[in-house]
VMD Tcl script that builds the backbone (N, CA, C; Angstrom):
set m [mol new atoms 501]
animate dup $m
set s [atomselect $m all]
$s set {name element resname resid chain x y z} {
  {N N UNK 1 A 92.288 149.048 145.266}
  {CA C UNK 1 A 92.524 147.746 144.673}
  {C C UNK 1 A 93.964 147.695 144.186}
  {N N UNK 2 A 94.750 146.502 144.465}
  {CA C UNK 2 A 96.166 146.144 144.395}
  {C C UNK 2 A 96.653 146.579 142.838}
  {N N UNK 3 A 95.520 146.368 141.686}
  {CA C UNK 3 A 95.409 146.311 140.677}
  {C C UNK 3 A 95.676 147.297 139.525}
  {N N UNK 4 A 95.059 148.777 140.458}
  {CA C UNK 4 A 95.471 149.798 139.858}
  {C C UNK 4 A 96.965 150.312 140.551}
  {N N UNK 5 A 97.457 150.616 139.186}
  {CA C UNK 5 A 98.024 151.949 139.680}
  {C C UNK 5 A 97.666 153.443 140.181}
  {N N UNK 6 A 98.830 153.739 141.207}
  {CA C UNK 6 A 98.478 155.164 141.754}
  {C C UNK 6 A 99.432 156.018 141.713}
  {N N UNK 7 A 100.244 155.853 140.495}
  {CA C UNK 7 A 101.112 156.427 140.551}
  {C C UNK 7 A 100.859 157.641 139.585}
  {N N UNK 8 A 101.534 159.250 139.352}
  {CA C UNK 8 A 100.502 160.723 139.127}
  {C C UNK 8 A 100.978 160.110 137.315}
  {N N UNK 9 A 100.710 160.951 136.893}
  {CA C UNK 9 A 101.094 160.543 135.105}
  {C C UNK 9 A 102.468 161.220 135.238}
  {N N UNK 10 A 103.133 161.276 134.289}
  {CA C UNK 10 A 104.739 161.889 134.121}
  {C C UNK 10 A 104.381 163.191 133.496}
  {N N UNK 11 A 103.171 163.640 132.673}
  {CA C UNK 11 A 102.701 164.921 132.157}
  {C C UNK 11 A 102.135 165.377 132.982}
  {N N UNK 12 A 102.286 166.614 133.402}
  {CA C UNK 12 A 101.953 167.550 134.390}
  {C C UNK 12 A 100.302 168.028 133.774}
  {N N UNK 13 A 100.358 168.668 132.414}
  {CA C UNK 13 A 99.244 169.064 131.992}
  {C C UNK 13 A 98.578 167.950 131.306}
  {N N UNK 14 A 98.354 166.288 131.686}
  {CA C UNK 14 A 97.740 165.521 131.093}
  {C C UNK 14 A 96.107 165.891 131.874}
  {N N UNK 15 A 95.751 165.132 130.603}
  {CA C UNK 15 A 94.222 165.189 131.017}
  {C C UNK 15 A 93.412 164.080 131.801}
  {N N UNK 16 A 93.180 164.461 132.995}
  {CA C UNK 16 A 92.592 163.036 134.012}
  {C C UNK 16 A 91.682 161.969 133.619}
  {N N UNK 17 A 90.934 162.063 132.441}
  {CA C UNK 17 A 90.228 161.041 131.672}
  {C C UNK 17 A 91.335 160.204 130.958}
  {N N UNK 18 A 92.237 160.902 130.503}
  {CA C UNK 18 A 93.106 159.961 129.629}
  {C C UNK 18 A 94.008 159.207 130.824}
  {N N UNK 19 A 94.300 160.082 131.750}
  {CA C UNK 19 A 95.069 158.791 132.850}
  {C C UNK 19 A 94.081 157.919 133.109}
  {N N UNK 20 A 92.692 158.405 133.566}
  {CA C UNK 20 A 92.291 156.923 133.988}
  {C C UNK 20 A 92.335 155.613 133.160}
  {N N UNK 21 A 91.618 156.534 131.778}
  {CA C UNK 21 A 91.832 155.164 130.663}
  {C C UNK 21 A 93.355 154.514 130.717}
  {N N UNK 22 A 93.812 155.157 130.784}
  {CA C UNK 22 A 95.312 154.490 130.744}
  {C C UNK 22 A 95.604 153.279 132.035}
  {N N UNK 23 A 94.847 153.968 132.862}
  {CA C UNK 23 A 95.227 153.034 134.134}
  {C C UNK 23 A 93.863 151.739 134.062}
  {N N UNK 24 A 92.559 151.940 132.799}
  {CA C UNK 24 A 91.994 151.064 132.920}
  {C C UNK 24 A 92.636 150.019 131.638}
  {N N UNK 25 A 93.598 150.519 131.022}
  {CA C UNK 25 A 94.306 149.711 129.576}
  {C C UNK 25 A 95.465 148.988 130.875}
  {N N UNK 26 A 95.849 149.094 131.390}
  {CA C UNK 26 A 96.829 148.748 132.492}
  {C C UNK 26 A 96.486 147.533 133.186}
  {N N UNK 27 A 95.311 147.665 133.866}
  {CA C UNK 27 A 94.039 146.289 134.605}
  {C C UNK 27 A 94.330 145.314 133.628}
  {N N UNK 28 A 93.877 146.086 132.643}
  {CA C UNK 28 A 93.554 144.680 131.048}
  {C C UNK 28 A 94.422 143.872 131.187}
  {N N UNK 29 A 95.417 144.897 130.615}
  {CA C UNK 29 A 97.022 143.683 130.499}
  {C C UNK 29 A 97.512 143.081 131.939}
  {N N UNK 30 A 97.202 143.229 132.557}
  {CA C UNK 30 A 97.283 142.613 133.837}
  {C C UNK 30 A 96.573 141.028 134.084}
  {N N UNK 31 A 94.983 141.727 134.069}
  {CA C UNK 31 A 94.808 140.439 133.144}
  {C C UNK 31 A 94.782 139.554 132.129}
  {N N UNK 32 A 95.366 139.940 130.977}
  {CA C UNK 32 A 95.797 139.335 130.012}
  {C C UNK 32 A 96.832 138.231 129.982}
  {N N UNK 33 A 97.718 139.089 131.179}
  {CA C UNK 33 A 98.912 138.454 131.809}
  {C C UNK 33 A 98.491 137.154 132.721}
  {N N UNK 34 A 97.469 137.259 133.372}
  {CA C UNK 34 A 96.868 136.175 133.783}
  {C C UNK 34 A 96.561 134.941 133.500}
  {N N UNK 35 A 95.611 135.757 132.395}
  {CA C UNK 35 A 95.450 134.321 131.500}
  {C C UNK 35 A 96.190 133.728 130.686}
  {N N UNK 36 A 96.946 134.147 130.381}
  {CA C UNK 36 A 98.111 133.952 129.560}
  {C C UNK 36 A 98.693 133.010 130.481}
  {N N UNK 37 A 98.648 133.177 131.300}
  {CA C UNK 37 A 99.360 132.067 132.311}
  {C C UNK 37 A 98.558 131.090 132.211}
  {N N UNK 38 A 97.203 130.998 132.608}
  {CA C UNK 38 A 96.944 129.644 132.145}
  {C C UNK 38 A 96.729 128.839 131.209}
  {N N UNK 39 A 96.787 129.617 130.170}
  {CA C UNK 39 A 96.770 129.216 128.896}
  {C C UNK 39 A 97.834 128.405 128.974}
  {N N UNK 40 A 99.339 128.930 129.387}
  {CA C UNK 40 A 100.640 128.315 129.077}
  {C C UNK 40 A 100.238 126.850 130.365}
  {N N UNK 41 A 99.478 126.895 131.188}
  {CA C UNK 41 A 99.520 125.985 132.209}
  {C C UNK 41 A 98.889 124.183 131.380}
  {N N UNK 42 A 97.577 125.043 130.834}
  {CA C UNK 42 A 96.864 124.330 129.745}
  {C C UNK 42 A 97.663 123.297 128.844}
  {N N UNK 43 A 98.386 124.426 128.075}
  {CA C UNK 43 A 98.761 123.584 126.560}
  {C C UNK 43 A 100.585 122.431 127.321}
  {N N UNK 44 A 100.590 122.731 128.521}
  {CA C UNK 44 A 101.813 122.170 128.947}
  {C C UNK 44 A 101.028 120.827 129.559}
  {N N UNK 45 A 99.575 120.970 129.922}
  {CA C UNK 45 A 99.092 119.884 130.600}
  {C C UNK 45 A 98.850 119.101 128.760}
  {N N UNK 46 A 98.644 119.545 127.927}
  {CA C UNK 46 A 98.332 119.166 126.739}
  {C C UNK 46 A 98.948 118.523 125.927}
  {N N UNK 47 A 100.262 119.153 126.277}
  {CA C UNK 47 A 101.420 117.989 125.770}
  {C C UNK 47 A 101.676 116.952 126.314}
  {N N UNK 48 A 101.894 117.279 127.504}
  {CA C UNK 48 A 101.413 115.692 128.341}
  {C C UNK 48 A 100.762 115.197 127.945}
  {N N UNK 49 A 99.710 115.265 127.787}
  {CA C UNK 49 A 98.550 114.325 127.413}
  {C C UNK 49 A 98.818 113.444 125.893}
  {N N UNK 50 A 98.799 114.754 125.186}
  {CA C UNK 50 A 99.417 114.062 123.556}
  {C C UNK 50 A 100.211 113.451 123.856}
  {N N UNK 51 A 101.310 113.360 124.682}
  {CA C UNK 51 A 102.607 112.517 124.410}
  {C C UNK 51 A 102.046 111.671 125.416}
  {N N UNK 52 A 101.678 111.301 126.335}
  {CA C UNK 52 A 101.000 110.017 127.137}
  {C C UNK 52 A 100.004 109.491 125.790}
  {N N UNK 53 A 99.267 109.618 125.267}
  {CA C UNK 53 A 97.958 109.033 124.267}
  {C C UNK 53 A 99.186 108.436 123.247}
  {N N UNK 54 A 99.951 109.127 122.600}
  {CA C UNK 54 A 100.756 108.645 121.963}
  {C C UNK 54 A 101.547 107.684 122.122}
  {N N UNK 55 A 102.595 107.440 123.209}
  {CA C UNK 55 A 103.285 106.160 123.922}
  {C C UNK 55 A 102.088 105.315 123.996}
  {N N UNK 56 A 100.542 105.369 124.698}
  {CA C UNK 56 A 100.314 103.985 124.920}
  {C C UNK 56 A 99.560 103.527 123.667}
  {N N UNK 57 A 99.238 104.073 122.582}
  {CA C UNK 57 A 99.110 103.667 121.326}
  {C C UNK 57 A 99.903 102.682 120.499}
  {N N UNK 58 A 99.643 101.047 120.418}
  {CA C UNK 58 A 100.500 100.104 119.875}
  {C C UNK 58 A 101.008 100.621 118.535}
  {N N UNK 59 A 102.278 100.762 118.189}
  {CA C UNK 59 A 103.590 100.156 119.009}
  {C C UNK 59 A 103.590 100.853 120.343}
  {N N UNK 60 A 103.492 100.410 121.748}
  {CA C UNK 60 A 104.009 101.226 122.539}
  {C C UNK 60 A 105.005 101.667 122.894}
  {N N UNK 61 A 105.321 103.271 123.463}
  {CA C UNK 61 A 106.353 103.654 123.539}
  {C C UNK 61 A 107.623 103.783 122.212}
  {N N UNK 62 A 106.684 103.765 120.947}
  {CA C UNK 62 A 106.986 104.258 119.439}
  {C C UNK 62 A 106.380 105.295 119.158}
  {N N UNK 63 A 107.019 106.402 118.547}
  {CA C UNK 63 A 106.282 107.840 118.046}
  {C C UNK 63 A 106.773 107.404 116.546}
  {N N UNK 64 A 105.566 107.494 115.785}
  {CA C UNK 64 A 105.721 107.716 114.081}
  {C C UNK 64 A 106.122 109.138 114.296}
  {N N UNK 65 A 106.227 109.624 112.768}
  {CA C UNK 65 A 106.906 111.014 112.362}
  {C C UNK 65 A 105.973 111.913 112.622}
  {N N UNK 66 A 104.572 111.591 112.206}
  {CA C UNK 66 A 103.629 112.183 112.605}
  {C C UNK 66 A 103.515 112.540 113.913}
  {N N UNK 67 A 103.616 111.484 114.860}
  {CA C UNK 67 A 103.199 111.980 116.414}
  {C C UNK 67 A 104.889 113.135 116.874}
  {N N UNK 68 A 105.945 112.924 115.990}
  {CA C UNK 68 A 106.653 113.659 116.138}
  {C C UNK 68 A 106.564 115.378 115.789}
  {N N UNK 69 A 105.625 115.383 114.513}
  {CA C UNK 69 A 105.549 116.210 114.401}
  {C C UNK 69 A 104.676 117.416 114.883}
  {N N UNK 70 A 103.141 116.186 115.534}
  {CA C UNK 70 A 102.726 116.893 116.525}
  {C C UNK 70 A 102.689 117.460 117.592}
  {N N UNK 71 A 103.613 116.482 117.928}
  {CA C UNK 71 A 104.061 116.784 119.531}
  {C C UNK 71 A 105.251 117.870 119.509}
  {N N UNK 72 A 105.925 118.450 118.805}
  {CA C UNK 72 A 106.506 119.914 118.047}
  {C C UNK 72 A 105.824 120.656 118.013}
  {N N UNK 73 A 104.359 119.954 117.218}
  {CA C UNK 73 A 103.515 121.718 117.059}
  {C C UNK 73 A 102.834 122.376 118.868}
  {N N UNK 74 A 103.203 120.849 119.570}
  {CA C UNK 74 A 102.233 121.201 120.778}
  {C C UNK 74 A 103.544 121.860 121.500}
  {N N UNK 75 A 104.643 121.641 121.620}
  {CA C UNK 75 A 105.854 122.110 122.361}
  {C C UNK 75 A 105.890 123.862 121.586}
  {N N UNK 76 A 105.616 123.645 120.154}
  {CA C UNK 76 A 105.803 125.251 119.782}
  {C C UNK 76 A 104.791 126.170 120.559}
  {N N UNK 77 A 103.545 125.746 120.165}
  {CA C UNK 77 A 102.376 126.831 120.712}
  {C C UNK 77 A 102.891 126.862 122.118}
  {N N UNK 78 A 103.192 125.949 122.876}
  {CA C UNK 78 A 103.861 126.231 124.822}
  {C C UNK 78 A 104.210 127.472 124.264}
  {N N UNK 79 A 105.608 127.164 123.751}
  {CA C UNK 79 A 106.545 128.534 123.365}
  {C C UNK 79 A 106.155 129.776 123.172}
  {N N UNK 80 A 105.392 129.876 122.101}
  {CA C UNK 80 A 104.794 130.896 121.641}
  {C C UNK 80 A 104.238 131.979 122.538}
  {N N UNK 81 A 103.419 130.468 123.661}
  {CA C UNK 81 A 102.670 131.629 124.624}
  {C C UNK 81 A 103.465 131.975 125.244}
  {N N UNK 82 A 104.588 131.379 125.693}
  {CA C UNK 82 A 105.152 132.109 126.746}
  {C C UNK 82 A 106.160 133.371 126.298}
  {N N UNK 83 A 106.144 133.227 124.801}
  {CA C UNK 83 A 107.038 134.416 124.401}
  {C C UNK 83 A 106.006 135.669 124.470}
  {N N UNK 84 A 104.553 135.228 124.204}
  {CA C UNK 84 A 103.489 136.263 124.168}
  {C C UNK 84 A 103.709 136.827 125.700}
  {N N UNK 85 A 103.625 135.915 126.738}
  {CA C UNK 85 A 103.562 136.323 128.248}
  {C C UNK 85 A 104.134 137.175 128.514}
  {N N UNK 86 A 105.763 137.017 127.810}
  {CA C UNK 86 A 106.652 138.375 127.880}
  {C C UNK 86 A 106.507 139.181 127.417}
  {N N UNK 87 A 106.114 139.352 126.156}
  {CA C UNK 87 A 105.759 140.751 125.763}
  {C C UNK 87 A 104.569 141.424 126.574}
  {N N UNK 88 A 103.900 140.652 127.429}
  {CA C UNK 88 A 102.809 141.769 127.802}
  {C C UNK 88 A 103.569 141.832 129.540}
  {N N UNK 89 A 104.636 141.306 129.787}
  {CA C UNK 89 A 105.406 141.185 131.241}
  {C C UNK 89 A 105.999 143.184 130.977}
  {N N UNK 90 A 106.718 142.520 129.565}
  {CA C UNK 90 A 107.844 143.720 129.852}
  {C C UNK 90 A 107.016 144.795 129.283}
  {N N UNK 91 A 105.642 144.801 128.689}
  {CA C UNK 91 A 104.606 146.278 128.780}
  {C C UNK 91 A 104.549 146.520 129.940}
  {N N UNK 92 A 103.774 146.110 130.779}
  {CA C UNK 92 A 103.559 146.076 132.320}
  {C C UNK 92 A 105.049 146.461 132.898}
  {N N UNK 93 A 106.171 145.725 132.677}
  {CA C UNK 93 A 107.308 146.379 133.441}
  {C C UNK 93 A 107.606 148.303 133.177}
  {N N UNK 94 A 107.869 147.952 132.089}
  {CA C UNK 94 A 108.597 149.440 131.479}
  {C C UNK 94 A 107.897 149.951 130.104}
  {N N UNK 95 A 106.185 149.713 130.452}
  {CA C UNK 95 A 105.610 150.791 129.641}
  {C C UNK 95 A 105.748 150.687 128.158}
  {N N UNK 96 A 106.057 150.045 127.095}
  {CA C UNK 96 A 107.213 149.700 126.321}
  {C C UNK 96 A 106.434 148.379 125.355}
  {N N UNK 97 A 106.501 148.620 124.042}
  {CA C UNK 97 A 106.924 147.145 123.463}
  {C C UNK 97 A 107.525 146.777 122.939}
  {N N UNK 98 A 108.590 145.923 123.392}
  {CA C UNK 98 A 110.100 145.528 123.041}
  {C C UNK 98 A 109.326 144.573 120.904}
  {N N UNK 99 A 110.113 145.335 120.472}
  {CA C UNK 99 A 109.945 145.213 118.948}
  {C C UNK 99 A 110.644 143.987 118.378}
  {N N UNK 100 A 111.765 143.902 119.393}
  {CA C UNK 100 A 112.619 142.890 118.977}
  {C C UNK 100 A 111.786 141.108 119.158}
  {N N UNK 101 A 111.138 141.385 120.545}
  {CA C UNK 101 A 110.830 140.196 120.984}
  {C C UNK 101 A 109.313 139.710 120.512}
  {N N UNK 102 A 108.557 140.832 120.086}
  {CA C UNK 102 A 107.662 140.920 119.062}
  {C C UNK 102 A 107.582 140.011 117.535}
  {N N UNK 103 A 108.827 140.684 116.890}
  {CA C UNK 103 A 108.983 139.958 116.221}
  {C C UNK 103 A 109.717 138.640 115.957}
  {N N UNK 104 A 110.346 138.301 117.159}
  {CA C UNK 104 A 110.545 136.687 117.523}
  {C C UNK 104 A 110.039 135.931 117.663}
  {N N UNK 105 A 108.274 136.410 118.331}
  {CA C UNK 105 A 107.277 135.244 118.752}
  {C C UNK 105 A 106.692 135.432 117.290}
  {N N UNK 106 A 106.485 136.326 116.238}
  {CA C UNK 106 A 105.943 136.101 115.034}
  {C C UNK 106 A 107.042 134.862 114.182}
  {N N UNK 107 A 108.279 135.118 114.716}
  {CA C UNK 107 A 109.129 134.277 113.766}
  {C C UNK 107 A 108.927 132.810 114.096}
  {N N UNK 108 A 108.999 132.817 115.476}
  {CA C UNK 108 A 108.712 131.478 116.493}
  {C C UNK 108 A 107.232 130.585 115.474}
  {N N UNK 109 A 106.675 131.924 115.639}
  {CA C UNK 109 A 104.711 131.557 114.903}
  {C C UNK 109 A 105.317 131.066 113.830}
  {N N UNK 110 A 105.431 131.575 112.777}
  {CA C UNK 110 A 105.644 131.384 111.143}
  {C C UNK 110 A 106.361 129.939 111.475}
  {N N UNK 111 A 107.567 129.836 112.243}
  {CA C UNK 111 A 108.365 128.699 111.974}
  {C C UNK 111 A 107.582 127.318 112.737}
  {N N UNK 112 A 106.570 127.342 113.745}
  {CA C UNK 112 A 106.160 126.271 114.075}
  {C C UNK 112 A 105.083 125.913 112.965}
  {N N UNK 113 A 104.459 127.003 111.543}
  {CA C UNK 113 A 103.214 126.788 110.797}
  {C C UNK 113 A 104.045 125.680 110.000}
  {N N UNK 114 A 105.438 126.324 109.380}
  {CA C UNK 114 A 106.538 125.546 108.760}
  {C C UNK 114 A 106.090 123.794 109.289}
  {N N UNK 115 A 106.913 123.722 110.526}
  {CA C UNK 115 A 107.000 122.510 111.128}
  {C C UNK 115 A 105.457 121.582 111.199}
  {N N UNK 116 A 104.278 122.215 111.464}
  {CA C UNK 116 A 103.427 121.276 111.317}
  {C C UNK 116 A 102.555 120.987 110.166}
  {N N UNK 117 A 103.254 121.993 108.778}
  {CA C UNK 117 A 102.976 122.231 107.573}
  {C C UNK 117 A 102.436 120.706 106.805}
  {N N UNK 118 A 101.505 120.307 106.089}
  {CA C UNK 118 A 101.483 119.014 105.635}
  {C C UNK 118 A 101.438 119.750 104.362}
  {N N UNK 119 A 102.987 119.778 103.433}
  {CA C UNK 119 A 102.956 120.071 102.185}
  {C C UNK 119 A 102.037 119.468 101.010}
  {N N UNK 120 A 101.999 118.106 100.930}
  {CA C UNK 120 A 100.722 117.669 100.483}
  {C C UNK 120 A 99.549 118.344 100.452}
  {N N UNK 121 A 99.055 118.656 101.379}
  {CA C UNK 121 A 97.309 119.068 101.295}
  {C C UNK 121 A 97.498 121.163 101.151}
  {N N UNK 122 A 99.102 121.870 100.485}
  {CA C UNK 122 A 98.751 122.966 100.105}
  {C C UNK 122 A 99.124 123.118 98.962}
  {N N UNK 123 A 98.510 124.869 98.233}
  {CA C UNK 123 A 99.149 124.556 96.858}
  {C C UNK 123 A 100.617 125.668 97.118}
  {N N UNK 124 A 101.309 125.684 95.900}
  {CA C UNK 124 A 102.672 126.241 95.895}
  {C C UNK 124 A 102.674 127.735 96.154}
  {N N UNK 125 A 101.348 128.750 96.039}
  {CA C UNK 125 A 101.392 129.932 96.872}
  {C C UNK 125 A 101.279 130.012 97.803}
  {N N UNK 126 A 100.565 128.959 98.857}
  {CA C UNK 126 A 100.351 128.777 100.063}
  {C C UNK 126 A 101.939 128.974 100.744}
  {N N UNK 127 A 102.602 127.849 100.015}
  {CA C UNK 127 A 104.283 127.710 100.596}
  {C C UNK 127 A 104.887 129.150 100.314}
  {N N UNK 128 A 105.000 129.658 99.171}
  {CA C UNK 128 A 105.982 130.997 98.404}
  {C C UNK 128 A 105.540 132.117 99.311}
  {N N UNK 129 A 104.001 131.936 99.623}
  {CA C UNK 129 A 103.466 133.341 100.623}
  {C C UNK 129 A 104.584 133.121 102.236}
  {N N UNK 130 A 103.948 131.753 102.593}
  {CA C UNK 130 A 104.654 131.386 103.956}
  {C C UNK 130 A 106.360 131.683 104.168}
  {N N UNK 131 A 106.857 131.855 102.920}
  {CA C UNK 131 A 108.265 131.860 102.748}
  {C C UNK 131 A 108.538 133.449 102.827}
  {N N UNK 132 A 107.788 133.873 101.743}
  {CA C UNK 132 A 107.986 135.205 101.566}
  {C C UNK 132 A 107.315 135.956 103.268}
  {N N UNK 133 A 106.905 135.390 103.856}
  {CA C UNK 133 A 106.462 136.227 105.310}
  {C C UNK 133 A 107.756 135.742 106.115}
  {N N UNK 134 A 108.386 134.915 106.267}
  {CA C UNK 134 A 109.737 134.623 106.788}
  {C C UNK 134 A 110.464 134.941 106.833}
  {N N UNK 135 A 110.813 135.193 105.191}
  {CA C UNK 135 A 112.421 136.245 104.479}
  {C C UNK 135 A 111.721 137.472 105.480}
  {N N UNK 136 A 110.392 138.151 105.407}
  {CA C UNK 136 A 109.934 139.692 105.491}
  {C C UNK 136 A 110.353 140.035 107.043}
  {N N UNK 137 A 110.146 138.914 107.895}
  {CA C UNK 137 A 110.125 138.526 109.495}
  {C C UNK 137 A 111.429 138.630 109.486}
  {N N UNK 138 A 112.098 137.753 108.939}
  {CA C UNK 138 A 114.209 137.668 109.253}
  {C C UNK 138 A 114.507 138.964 109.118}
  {N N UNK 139 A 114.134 139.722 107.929}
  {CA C UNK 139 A 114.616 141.066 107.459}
  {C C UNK 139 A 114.085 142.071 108.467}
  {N N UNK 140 A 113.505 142.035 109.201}
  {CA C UNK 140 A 112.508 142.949 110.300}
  {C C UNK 140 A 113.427 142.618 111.489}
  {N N UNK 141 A 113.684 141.390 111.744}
  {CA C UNK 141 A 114.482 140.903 112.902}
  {C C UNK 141 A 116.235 141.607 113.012}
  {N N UNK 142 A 116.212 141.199 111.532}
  {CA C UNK 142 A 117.675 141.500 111.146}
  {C C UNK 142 A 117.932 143.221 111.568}
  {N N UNK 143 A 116.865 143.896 111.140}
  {CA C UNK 143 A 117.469 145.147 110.964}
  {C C UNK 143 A 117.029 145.689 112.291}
  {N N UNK 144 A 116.309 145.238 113.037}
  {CA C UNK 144 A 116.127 145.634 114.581}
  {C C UNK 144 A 117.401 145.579 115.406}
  {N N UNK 145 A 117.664 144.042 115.105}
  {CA C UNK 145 A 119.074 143.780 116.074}
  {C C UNK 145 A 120.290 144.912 115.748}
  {N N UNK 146 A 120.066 144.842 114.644}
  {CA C UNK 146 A 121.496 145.950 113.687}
  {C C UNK 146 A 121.236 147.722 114.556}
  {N N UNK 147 A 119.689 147.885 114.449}
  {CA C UNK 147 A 119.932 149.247 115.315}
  {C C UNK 147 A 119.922 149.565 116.820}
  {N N UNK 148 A 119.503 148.265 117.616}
  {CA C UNK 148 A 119.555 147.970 118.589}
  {C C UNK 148 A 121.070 147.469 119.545}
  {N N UNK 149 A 121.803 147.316 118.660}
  {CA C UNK 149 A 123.185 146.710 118.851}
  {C C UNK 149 A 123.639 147.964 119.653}
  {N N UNK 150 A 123.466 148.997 119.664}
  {CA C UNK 150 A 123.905 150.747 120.104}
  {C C UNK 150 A 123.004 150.947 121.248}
  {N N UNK 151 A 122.266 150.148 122.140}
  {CA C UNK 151 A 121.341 150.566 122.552}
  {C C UNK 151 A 121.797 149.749 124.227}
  {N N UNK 152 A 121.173 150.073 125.104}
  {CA C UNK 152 A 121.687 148.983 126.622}
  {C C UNK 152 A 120.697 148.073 126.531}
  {N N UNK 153 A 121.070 146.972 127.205}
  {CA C UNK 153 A 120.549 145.628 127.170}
  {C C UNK 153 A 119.888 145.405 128.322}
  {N N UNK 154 A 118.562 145.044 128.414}
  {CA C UNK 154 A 118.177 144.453 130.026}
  {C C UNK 154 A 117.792 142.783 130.041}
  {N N UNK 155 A 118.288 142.462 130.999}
  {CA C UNK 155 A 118.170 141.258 131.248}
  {C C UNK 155 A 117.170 141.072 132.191}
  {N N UNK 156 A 116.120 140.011 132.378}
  {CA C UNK 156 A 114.965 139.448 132.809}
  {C C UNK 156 A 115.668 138.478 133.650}
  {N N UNK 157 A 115.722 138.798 135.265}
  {CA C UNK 157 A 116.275 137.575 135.471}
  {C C UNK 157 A 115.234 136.874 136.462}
  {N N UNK 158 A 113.875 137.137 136.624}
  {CA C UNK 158 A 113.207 136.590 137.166}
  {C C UNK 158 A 112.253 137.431 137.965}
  {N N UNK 159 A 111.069 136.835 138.301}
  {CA C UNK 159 A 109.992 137.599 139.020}
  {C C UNK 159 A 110.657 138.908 140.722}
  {N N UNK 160 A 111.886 138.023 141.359}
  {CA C UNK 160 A 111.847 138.103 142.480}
  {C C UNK 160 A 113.792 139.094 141.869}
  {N N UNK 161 A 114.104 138.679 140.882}
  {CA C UNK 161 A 115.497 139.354 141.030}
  {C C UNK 161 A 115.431 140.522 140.447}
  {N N UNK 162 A 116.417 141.590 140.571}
  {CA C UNK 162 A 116.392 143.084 139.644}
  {C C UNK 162 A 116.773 142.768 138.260}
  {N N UNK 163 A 116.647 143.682 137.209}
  {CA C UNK 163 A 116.530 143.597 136.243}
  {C C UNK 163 A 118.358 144.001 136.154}
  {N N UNK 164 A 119.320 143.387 134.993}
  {CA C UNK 164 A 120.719 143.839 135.062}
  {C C UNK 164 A 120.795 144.792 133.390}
  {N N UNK 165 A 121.215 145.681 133.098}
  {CA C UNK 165 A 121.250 146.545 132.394}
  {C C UNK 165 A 122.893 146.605 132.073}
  {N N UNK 166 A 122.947 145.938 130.969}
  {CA C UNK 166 A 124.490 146.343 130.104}
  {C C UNK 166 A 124.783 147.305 129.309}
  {N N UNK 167 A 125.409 147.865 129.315}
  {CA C UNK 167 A 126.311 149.161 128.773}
  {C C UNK 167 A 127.159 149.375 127.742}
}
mol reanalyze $m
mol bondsrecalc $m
mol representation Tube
mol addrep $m
């Protein structure tokens, strides 16, 4: 099956139960990767939709702030997934979970809760928690990039092109 890998483990003295599991944790994210795709296929048909229901709603072809702000939260979650897609792309590529981009789709998360936030209906720890997970996220982000700055860069340039690696 196309699905597994057959390639030997890189440990000579590994133990053949733990490769297989490994190669059945491998399938998973494979399909994970799948669905993940349609998920992103979904919520893109979804925004469409919200933003069609919205235009023909009198006033037509008027968005209140509200339909603005929904139609943000529906453009964020797109995002989100597709930042999720990558992180389980570049497991599947190089074995690996890029930490950096990890904590981008959490920042991405936190900042679209921000945007469709209806301050009204929370109380003021609700906000100070949401804030204080932000500063905690920037500071996680911050100090990744800072040790990562020393490190080579790969660039994603598409399903069909090689990957470019800076120096």
């Amino acid at each position: 099956m196309f699905f597994f890998d057959k390639k030997t483990s890189a440990n000579p003295c590994s133990d053949p139960i733990i490769d297989r599991l490994w190669v059945l944790i491998r399938f998973s994210v494979r399909i994970l990767a799948m669905l993940m795709t349609l998920v992103i296929i979904w919520g893109i048909l979804d925004v469409i939709w919200v933003l069609y229901q919205r235009m023909r709603t009198p006033p037509i072809y008027l968005l209140n702030i509200n339909d603005i702000l929904a139609t943000f939260g529906a453009f964020m979650a797109v995002l989100i997934a597709i930042e999720i897609f990558a992180n389980i792309i570049i497991y599947l590529e190089y074995k690996m979970i890029h930490l950096k981009l990890v904590i981008a789709t959490a920042l991405m998360a936190a900042a679209r809760k921000v945007i469709v936030l209806d301050f009204k209906e929370i109380d003021y720890m609700q906000a100070i928690s949401l804030g204080l997970i932000l500063l905690a996220l920037g500071g996680c982000y911050w100090m990744v990039c800072d040790k990562e700055a020393d490190t080579p860069k790969v660039f994603l340039n598409g399903p069909n092109d090689n990957c470019e690696i800076e120096k």
